[in-house]
N, C-alpha and C positions, 0 to 999 in steps of 0.2 A: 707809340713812340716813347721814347727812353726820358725820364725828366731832365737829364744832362745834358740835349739836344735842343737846339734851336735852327730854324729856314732862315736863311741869309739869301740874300736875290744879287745878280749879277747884271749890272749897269753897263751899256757902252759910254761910252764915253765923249765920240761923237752928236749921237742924238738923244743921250740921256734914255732910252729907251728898257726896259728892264725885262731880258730876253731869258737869263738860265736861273734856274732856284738851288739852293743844295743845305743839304742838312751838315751841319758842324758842331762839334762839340762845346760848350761852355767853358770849357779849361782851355783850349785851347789861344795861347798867350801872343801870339803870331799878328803883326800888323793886315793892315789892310791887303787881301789878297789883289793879284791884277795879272789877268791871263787873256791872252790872243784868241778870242772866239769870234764866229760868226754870227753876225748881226744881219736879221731877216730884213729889217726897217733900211738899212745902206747899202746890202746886197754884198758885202766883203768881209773879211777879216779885217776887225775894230779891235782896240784896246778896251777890255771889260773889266772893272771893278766892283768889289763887294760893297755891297749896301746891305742897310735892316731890312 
């Protein structure tokens, strides 16, 4: 993997549960990502936010 890459994990937000991982850039200047996934732990589409 690239030195300029770091794993950021994707939280819902309901049950705090930390369900997708995704590799992101270090330069990348952009606030806190927050996308509609599905959460295996509520069984629905939750609001998921990026964490370390």
């Amino acid at each position: 993997m690239a030195k300029n890459r770091v794993t950021t994990h994707l939280m819902c937000e309901e049950c705090k549960e930390r369900n997708y991982t995704q590799v992101v850039s270090k330069k990348r200047s952009a606030g806190s990502l927050k996308l509609s996934k599905f959460c295996s732990r509520c069984r629905k589409h939750q609001a998921h936010k990026e964490t370390k």
